[in-house]
TIVORO-114464 format. One record per residue: x, y, z of N, C-alpha, C in turn; residue in one letter. Coordinates in pm, 1 decimal. Atoms other than C-alpha are relative to their C-alpha. Example, Ala and Ser with C-alpha at 12.3 -4.5 7.8 and 13.67 -1.06 7.14 Angstrom:
{site {89.0; -119.0; 0.0}; {1230.0; -450.0; 780.0}; {90.0; 120.0; 0.0}; A};
{site {-82.0; -119.0; -6.0}; {1367.0; -106.0; 714.0}; {-77.0; 109.0; 73.0}; S};
//
This chain:
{site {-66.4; -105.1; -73.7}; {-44.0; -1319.6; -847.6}; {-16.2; -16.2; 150.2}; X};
{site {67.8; -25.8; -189.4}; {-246.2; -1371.8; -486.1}; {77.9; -129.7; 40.6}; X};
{site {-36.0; 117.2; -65.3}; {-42.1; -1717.2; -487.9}; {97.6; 21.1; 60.4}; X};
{site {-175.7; -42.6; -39.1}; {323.1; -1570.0; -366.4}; {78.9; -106.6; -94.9}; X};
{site {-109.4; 1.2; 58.6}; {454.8; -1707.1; -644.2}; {22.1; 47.4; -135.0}; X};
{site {-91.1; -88.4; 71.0}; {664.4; -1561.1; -940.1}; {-107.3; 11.6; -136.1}; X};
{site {81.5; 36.2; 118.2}; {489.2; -1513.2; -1277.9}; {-27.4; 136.0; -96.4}; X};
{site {-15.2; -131.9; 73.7}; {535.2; -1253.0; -1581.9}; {-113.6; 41.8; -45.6}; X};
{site {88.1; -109.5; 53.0}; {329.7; -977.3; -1631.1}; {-59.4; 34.1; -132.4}; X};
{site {16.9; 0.3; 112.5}; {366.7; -941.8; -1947.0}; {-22.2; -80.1; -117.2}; X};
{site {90.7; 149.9; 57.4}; {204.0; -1262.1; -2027.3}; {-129.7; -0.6; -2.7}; X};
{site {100.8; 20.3; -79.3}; {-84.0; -1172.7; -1856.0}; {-109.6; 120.7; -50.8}; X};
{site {95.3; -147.8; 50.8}; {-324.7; -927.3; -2113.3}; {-158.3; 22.7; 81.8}; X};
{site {118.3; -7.5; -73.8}; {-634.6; -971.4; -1878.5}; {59.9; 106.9; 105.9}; X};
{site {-56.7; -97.8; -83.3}; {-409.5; -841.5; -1603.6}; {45.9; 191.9; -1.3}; X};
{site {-17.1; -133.6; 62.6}; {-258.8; -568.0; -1809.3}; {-75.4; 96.8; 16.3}; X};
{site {124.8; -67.0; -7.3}; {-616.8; -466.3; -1880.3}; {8.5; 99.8; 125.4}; X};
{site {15.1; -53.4; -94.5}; {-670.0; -427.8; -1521.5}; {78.6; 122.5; 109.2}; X};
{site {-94.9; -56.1; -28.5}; {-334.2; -267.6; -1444.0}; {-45.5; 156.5; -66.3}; X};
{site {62.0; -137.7; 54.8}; {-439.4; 31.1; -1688.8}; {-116.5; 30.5; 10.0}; X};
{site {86.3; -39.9; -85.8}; {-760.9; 48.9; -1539.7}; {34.9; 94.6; 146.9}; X};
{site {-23.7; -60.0; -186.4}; {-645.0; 124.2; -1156.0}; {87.1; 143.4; -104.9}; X};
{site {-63.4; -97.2; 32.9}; {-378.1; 369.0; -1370.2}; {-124.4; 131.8; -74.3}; X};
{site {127.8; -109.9; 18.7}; {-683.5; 574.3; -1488.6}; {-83.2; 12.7; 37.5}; X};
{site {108.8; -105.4; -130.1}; {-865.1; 618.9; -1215.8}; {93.1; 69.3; 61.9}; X};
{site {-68.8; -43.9; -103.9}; {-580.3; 689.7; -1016.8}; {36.7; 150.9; -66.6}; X};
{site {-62.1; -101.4; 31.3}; {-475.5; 934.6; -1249.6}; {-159.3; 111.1; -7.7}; X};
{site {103.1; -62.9; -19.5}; {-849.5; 1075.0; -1280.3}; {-8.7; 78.4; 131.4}; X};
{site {19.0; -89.8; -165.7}; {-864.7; 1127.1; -896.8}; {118.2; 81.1; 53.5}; X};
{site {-88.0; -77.1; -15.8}; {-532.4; 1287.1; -909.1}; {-19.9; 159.7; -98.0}; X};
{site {5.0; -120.8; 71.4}; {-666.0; 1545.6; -1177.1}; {-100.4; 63.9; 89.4}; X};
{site {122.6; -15.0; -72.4}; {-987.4; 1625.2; -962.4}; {78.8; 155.5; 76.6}; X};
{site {-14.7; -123.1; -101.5}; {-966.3; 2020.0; -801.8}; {-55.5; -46.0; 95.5}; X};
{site {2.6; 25.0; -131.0}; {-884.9; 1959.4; -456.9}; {-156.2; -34.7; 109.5}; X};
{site {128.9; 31.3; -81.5}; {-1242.0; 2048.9; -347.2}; {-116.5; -76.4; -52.5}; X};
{site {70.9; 71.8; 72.6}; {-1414.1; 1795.9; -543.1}; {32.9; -140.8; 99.4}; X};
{site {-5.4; 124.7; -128.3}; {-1389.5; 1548.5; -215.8}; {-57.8; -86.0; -70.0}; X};
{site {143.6; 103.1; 23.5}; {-1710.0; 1340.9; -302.4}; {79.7; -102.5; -141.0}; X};
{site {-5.1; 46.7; 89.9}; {-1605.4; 1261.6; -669.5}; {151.2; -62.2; 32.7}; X};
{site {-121.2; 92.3; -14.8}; {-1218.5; 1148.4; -524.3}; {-56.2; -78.2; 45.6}; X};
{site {11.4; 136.3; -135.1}; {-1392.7; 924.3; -250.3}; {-65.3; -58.7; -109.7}; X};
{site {49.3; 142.3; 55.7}; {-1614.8; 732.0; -522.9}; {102.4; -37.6; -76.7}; X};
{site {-83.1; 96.6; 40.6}; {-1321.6; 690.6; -748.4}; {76.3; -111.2; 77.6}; X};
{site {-109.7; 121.0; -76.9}; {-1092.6; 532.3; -478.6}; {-132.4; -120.4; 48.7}; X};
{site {74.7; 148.4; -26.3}; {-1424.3; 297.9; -414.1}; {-34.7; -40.4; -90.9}; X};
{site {-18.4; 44.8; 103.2}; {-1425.8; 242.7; -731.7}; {118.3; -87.9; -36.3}; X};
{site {-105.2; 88.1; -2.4}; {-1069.7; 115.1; -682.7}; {22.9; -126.5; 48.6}; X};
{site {-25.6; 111.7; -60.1}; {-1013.2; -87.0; -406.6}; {-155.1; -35.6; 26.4}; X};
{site {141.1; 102.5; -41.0}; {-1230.9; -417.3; -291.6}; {-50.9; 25.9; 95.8}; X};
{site {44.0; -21.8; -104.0}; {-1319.9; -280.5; 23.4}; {32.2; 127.2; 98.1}; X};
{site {-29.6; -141.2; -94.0}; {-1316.7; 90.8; 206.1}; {-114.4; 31.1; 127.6}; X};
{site {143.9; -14.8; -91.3}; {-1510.7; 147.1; 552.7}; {-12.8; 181.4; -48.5}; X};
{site {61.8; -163.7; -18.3}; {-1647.6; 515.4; 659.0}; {109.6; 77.0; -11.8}; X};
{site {-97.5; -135.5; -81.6}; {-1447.1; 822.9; 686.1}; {156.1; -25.5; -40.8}; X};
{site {-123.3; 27.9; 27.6}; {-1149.9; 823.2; 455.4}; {-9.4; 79.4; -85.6}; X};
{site {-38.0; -117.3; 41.3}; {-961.2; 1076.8; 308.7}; {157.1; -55.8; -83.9}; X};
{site {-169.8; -6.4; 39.9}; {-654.0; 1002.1; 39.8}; {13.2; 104.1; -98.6}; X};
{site {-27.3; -167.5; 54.4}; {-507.9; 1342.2; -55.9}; {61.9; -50.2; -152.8}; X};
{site {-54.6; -9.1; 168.4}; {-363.3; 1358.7; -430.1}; {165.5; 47.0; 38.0}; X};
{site {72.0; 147.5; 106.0}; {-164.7; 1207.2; -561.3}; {22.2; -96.4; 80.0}; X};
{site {9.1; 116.4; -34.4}; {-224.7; 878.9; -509.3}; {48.2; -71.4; -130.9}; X};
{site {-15.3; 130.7; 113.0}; {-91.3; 539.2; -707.2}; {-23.4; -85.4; 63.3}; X};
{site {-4.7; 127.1; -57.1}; {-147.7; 211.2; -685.9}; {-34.3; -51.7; -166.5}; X};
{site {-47.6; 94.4; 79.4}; {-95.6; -93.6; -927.8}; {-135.1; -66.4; -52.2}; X};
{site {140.3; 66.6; 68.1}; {-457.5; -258.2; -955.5}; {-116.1; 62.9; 116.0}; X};
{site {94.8; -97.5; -62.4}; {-662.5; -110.4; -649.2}; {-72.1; -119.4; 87.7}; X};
{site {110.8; 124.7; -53.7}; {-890.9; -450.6; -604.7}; {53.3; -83.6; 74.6}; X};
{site {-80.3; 58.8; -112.1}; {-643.8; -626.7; -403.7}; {10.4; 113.0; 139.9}; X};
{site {13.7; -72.7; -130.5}; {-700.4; -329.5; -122.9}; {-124.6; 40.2; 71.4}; X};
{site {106.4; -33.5; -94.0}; {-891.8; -339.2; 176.3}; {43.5; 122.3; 100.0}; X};
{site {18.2; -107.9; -82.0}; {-921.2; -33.2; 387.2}; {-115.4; -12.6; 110.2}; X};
{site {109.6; -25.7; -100.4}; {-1103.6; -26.3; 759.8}; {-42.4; 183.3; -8.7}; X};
{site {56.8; -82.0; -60.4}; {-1260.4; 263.5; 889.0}; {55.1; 139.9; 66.2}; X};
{site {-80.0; -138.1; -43.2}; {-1146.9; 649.7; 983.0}; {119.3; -5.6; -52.4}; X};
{site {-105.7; 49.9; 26.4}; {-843.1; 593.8; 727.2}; {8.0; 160.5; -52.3}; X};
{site {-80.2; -165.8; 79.5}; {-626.9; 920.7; 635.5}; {154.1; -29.5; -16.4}; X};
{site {-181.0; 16.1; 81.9}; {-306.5; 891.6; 328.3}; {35.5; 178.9; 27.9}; X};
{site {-25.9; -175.4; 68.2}; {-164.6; 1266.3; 307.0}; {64.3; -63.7; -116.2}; X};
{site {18.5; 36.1; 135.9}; {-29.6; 1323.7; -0.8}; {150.0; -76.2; -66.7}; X};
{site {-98.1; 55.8; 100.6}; {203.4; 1116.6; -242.1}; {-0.2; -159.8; 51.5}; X};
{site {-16.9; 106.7; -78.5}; {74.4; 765.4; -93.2}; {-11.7; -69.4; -165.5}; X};
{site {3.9; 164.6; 77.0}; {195.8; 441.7; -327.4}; {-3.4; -118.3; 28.1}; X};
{site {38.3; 140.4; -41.4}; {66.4; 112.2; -305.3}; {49.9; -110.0; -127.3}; X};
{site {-21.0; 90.3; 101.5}; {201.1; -146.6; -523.7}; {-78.5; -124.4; 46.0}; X};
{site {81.2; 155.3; -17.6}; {-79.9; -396.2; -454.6}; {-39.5; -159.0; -88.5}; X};
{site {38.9; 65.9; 92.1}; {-12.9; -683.8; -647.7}; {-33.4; -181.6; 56.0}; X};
{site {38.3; 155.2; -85.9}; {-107.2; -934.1; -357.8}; {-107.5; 124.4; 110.8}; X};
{site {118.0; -44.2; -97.6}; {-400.0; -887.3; -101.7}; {65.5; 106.8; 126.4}; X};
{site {-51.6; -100.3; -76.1}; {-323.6; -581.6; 119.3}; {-57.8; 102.0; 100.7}; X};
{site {116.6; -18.1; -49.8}; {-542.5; -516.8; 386.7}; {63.0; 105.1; 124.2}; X};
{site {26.5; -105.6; -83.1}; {-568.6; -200.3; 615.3}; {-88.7; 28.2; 93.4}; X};
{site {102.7; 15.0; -89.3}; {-737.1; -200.8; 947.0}; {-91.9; 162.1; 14.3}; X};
{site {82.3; -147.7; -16.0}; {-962.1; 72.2; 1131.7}; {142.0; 85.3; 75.9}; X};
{site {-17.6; -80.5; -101.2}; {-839.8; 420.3; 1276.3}; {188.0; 62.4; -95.5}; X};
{site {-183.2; -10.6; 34.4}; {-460.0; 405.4; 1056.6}; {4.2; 142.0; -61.5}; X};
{site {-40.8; -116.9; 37.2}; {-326.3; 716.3; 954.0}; {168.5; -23.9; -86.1}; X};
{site {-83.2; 17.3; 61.5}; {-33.1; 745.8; 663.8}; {57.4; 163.0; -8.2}; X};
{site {-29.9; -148.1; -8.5}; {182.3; 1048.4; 659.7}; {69.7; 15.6; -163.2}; X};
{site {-87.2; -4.8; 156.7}; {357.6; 1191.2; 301.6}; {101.6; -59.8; -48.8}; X};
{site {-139.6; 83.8; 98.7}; {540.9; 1019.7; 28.9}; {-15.0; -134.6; 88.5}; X};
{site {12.7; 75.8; -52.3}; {471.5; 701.4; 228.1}; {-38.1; -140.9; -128.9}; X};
{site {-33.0; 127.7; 51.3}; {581.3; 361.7; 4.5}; {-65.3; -143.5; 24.5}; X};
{site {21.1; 120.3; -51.9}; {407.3; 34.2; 24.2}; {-18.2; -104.9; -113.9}; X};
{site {-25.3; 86.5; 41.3}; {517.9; -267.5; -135.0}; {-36.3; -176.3; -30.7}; X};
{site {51.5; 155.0; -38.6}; {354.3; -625.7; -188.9}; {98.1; -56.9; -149.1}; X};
{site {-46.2; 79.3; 116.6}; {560.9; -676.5; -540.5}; {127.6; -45.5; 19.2}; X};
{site {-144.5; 28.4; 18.8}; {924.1; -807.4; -554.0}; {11.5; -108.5; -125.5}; X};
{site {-39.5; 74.6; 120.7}; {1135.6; -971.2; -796.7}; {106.4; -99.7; 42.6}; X};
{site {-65.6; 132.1; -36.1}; {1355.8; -1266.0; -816.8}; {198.7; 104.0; 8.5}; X};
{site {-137.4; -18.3; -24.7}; {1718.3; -1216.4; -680.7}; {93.1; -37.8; -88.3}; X};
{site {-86.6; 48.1; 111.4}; {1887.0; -1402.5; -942.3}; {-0.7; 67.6; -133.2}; X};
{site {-17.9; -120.9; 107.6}; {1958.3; -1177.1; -1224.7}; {-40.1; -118.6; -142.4}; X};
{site {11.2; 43.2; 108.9}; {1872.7; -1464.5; -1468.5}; {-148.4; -34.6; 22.5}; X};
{site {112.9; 26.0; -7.4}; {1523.9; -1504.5; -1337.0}; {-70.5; 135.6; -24.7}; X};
{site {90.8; -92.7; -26.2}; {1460.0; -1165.9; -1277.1}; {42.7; 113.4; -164.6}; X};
{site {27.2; -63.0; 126.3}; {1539.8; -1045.2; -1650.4}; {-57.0; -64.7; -90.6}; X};
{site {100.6; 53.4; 104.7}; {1294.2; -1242.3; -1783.5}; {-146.8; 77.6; 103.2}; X};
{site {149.6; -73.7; -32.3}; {1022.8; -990.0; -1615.9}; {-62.9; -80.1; 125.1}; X};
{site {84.2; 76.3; -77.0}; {916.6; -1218.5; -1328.5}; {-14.8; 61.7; 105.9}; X};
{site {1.3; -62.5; -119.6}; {784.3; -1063.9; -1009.8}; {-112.4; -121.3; 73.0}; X};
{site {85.0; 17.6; -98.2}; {583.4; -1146.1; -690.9}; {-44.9; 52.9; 41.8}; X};
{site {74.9; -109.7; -85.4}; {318.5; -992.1; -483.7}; {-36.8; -83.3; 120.7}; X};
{site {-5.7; 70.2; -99.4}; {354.5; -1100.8; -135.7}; {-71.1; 107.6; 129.4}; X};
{site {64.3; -57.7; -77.3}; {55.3; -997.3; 128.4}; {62.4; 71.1; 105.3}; X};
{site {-0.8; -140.7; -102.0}; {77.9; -696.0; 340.6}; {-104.6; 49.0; 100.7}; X};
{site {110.6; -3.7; -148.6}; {-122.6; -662.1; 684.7}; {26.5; 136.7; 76.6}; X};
{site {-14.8; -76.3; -92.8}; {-146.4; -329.1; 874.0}; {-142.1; 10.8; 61.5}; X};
{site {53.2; 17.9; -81.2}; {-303.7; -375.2; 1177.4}; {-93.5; 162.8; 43.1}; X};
{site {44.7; -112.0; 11.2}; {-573.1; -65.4; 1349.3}; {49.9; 58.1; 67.9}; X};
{site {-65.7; -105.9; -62.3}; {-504.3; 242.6; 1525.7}; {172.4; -7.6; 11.7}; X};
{site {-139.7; -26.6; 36.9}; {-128.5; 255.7; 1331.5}; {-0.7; 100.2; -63.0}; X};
{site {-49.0; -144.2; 86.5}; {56.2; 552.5; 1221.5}; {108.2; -6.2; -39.8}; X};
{site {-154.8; 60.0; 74.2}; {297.5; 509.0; 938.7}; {40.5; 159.2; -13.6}; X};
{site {-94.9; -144.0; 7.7}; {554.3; 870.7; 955.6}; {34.3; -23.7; -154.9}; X};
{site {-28.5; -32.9; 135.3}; {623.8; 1020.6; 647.1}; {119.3; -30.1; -89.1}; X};
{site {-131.2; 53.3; 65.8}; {869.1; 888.5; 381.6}; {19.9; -129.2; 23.5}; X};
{site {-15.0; 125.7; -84.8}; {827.3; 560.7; 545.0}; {11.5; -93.9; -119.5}; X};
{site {64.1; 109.7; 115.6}; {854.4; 241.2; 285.1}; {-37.1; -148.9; 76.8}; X};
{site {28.5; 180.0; -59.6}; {713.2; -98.7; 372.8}; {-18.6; -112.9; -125.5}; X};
{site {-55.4; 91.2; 116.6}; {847.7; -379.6; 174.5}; {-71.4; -113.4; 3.7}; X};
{site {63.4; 145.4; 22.1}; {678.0; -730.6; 50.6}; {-16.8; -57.2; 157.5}; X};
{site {-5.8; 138.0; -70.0}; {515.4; -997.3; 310.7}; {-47.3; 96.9; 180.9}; X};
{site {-18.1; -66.7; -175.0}; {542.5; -702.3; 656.8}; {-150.1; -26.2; 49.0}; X};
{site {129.1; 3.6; -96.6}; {260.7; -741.3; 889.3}; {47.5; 104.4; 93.5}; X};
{site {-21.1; -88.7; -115.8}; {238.4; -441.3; 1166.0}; {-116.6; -17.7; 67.7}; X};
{site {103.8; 18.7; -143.5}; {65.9; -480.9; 1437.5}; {-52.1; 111.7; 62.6}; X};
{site {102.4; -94.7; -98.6}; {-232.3; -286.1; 1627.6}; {66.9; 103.6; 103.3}; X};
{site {-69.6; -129.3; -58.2}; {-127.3; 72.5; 1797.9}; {128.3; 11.2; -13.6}; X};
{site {-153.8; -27.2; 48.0}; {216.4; 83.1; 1618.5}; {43.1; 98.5; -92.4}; X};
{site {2.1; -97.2; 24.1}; {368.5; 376.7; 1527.4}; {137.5; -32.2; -105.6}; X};
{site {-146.7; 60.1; 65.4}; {656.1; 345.7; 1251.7}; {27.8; 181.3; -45.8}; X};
{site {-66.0; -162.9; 32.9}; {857.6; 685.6; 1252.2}; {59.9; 35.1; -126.2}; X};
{site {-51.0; -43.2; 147.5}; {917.2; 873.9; 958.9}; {123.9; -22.1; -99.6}; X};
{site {-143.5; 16.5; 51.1}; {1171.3; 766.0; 701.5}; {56.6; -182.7; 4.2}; X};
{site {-19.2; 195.1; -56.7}; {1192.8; 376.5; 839.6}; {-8.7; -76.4; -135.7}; X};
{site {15.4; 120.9; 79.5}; {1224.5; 89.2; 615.6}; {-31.7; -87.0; 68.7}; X};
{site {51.3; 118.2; -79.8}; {1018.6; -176.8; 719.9}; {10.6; -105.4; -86.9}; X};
{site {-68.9; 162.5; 91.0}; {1177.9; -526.8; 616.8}; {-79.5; -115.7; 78.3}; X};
{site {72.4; 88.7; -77.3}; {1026.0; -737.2; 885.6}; {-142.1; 21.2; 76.4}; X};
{site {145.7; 19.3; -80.7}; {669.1; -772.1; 1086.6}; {65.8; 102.8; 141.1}; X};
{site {-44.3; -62.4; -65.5}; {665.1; -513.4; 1313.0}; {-143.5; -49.5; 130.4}; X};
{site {131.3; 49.4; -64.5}; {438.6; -664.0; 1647.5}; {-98.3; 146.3; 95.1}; X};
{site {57.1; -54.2; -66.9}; {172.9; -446.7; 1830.1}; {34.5; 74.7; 123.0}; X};
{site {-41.2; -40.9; -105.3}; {204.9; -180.6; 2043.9}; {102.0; 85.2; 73.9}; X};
{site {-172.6; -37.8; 81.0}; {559.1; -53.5; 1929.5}; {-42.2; 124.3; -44.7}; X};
{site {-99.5; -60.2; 66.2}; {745.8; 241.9; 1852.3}; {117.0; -56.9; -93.3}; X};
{site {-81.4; 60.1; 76.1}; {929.7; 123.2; 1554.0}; {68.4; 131.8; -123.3}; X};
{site {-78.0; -128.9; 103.9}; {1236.2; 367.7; 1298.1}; {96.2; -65.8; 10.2}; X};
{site {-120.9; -9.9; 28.0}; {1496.8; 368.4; 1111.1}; {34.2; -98.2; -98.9}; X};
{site {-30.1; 89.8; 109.4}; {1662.2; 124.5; 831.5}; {131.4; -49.4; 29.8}; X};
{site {134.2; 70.1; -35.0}; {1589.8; -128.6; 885.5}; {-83.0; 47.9; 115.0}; X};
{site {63.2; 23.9; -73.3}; {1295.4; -80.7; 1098.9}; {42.9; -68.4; 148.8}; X};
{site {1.4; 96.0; -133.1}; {1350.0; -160.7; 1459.2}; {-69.5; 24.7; 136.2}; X};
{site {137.3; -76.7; -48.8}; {1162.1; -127.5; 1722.3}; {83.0; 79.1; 154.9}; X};
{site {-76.7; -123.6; -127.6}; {1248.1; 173.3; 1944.3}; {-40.5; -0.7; 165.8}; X};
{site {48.1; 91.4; -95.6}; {1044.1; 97.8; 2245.3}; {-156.4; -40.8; 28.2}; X};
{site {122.1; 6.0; -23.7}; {703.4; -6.9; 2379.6}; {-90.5; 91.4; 44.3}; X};
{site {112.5; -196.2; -21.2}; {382.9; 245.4; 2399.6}; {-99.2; -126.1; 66.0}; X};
//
């Protein structure tokens, strides 16, 4: 899966395993009454491979396997954040995610004769620190965003968005420099 290239799922019963693992925690820390903080934060470090200090992801949350996500430091999802992490997907310090906020490392093959035989990809995903993704936002396979970049609510992000940027809209473009 971490290679970027194609390869069915449903070949893969180790994977599976792990796939319905992340799906029952995720769904555990989504049952959790609100003020049961403590017991959400060890599930989600129970999830992903790596979370710093001081992070907060509101309910609900999804994600695809969990162990392919790194998280820096002072990180806050509000609520309805999805991660389809099925490639390495790493999150710096200071980022902030606003609601319903989409993020993508899987895709599938374009050719309709490849891609109905179940084959997908999971192609790495980089957000850089002190970024703020606006609400509704999706970010698709492969994007890298760059350090103090702000991507306004609603955006589709198709390409690498560089540092420093005001970036909205669909596609993603970048609105101007901060």
């Amino acid at each position: 899966m971490n290679e970027n290239e194609y390869y069915n799922l449903t070949d893969d019963e180790e994977m599976q395993k792990k796939h319905l693992h992340a799906q029952r925690l995720c769904h555990e820390h989504n049952q959790l009454d609100p003020k049961e903080f403590e017991k959400r934060q060890e599930i989600i470090k129970k999830l992903f491979s790596n979370i710093g200090e001081n992070f907060t992801i509101e309910q609900p949350f999804h994600c695809d396997y969990g162990y392919f996500v790194s998280i820096g430091t002072n990180f806050y999802a509000n609520y309805n954040l999805t991660i389809l992490d099925t490639a390495k997907f790493t999150i710096g310090d200071n980022v902030f995610i606003g609601p319903s906020v989409n993020i993508y490392a899987a895709t599938h093959p374009l050719d309709v004769e490849r891609r109905n035989k179940n084959l997908e990809k999971g192609v790495p995903i980089t957000i850089g620190n002190n970024v703020w993704i606006g609400g509704n936002a999706t970010i698709l396979p492969g994007v890298n965003i760059g350090d103090n970049s702000v991507i306004g609510a609603g955006s589709v992000v198709t390409k690498d968005i560089p540092s420093n940027v005001l970036a909205a809209g669909n596609p993603c473009r970048i609105i101007k420099k901060i």
